[in-house]
C-alpha positions in Angstrom: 20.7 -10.6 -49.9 24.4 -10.9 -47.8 23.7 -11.6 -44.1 25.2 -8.4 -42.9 22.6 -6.6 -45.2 19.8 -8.8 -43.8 20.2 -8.1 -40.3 20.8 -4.3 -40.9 17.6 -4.0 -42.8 15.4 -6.0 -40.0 17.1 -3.7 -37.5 16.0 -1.0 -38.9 12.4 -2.5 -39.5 12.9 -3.0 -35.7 13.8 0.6 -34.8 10.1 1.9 -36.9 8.3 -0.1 -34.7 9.7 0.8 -31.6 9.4 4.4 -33.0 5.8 3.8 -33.8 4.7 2.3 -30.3 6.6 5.1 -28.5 4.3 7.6 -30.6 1.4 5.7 -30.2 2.1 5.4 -26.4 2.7 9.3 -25.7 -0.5 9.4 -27.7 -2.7 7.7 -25.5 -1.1 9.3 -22.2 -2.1 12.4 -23.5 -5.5 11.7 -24.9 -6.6 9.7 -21.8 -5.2 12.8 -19.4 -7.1 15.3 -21.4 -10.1 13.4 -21.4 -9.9 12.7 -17.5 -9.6 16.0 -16.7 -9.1 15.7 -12.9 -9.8 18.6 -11.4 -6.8 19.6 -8.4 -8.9 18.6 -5.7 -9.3 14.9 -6.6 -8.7 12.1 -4.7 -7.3 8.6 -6.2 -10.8 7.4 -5.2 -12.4 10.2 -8.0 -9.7 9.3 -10.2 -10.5 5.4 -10.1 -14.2 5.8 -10.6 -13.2 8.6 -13.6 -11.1 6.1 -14.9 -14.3 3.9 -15.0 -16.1 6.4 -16.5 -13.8 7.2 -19.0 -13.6 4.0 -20.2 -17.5 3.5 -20.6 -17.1 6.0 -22.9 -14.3 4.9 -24.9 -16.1 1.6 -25.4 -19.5 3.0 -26.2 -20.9 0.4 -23.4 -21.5 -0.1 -20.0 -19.1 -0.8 -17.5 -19.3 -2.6 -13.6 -16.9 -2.6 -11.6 -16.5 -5.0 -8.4 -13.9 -5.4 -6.0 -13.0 -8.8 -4.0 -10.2 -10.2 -2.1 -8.5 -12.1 -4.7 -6.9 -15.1 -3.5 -5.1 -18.0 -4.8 -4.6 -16.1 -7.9 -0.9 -15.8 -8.4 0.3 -12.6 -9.9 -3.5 -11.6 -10.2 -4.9 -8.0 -9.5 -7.6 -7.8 -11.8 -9.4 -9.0 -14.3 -12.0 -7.8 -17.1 -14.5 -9.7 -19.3 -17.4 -8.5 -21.5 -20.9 -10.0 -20.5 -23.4 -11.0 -23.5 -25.8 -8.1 -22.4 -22.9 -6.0 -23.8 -21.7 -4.8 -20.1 -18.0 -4.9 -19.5 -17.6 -6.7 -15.9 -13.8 -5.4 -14.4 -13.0 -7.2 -10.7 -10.3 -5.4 -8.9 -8.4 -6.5 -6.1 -9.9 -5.5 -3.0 -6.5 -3.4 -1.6 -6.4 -1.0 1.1 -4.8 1.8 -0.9 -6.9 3.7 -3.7 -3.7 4.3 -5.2 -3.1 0.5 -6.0 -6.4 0.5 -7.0 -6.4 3.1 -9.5 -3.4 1.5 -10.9 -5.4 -2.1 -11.4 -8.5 0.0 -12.9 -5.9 1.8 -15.6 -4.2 -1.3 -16.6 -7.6 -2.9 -17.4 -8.2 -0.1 -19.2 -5.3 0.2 -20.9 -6.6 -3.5 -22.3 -9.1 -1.7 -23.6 -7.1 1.6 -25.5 -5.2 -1.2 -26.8 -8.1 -3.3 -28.3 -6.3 -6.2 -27.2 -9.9 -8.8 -27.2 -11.4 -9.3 -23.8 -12.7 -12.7 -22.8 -16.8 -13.5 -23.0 -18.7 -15.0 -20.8 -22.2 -17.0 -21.0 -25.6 -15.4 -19.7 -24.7 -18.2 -16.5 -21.5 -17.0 -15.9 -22.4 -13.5 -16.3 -25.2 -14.0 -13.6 -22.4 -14.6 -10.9 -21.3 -11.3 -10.6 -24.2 -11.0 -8.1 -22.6 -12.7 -5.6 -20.0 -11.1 -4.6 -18.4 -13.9 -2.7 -18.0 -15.9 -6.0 -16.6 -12.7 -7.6 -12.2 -14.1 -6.7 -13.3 -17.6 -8.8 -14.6 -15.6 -11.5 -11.6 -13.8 -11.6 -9.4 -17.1 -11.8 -11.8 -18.0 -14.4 -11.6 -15.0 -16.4 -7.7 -15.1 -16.3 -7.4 -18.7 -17.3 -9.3 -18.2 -20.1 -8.0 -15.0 -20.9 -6.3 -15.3 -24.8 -4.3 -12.4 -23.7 -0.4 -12.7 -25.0 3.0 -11.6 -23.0 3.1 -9.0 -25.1 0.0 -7.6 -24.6 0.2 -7.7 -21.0 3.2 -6.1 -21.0 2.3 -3.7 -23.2 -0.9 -2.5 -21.2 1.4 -2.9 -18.2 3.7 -0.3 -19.9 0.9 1.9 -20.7 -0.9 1.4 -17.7 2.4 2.7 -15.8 3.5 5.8 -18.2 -0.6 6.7 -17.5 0.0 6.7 -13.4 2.8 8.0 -14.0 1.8 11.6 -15.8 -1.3 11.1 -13.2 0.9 11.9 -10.4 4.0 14.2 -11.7 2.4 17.2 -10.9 -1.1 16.3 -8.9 -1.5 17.3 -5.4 -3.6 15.0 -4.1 -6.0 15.0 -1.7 -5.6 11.7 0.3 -2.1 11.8 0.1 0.1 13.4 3.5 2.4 15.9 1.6 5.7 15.1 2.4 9.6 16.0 1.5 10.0 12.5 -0.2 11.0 12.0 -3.9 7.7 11.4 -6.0 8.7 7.8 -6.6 9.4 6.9 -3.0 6.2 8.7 -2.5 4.5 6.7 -5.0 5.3 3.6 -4.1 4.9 4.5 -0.1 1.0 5.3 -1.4 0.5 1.6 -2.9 1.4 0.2 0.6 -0.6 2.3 2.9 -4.1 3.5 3.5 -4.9 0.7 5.9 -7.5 2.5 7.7 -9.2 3.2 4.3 -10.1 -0.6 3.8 -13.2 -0.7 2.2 -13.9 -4.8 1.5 -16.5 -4.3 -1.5 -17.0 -0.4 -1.6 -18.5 1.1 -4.6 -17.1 3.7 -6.7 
């Protein structure tokens, strides 16, 4: 086979996959907000702990969910890891905004939708989740061990985002002062405020 050939042919191979994951992405928006169903009155508070719900459901096993200051963690906002009673444990930075919350939650989730293989701890491990103050080393634990690719982080981050994304487009929500400014502007405003909101380990 000439070079030129070659290269067209993987191009194309290329183009299928790319064609495939963009199916497979719009896919999994929809089916995730069909199967939230937030009603218009919902906060980003109701839609983290539906998101929580949601994906109890999708994995057919229990999920905990426990927030902590996360420090000393570069680049890390959460993490998730799958106990050996068969509960999923997901720590989520403790941050002031239930938007950036809900936005950690959907891209452990989107782990999840994706299958992408969650790390496991031992029963001892496992048993530290009852301390909350040990909860930010778990988390470094959890995402040094994690076997998670590049890849695959980028490719829940991509789903996690296009998920927020139809979230918001045309929600009204509750916690959120309506304003004149352009939904991204908004958006990212709503990650960065919500101060007097702080809840250090609230529960959803």
């Amino acid at each position: 086979m000439k070079f030129a050939t070659w290269t067209a042919v993987a191009d194309a191979e290329d183009e299928r996959r790319r064609r495939v994951n963009r199916r497979k992405l719009r896919r999994l928006v929809d089916e995730v907000t069909r199967d939230l169903d937030l009603p218009p009155d919902a906060t980003h508070r109701d839609a983290s702990r539906r998101v929580c719900e949601l994906m109890g459901e999708r994995l057919g096993r229990p999920v905990e969910v426990r927030f902590a200051a996360i420090t000393g963690a570069t680049c890390l906002s959460g993490a998730t890891a799958l106990l050996e009673n068969g509960t999923y444990l997901v720590i989520c930075a403790d941050s002031p905004s239930w938007y950036h919350r809900l936005h950690v939650l959907l891209h452990e989730f989107a782990h999840a939708l994706l299958q992408h293989e969650p790390v496991t701890l031992t029963k001892s491990e496992g048993m530290r989740k009852l301390a909350p103050n040990l909860l930010p080393r778990m988390a470094q634990i959890i995402a040094g061990r994690t076997t998670l690719t590049e890849d695959e982080e980028r490719e829940a981050e991509n789903l996690a985002d296009h998920l927020l994304e139809r979230l918001t487009e045309h929600h009204v929500w509750v916690d959120t002062e309506a304003t004149d400014t352009a939904p991204h502007v908004r958006r990212i405003a709503e990650s960065l405020e919500g101060r007097s909101r702080w809840v250090r380990r609230g529960d959803l």
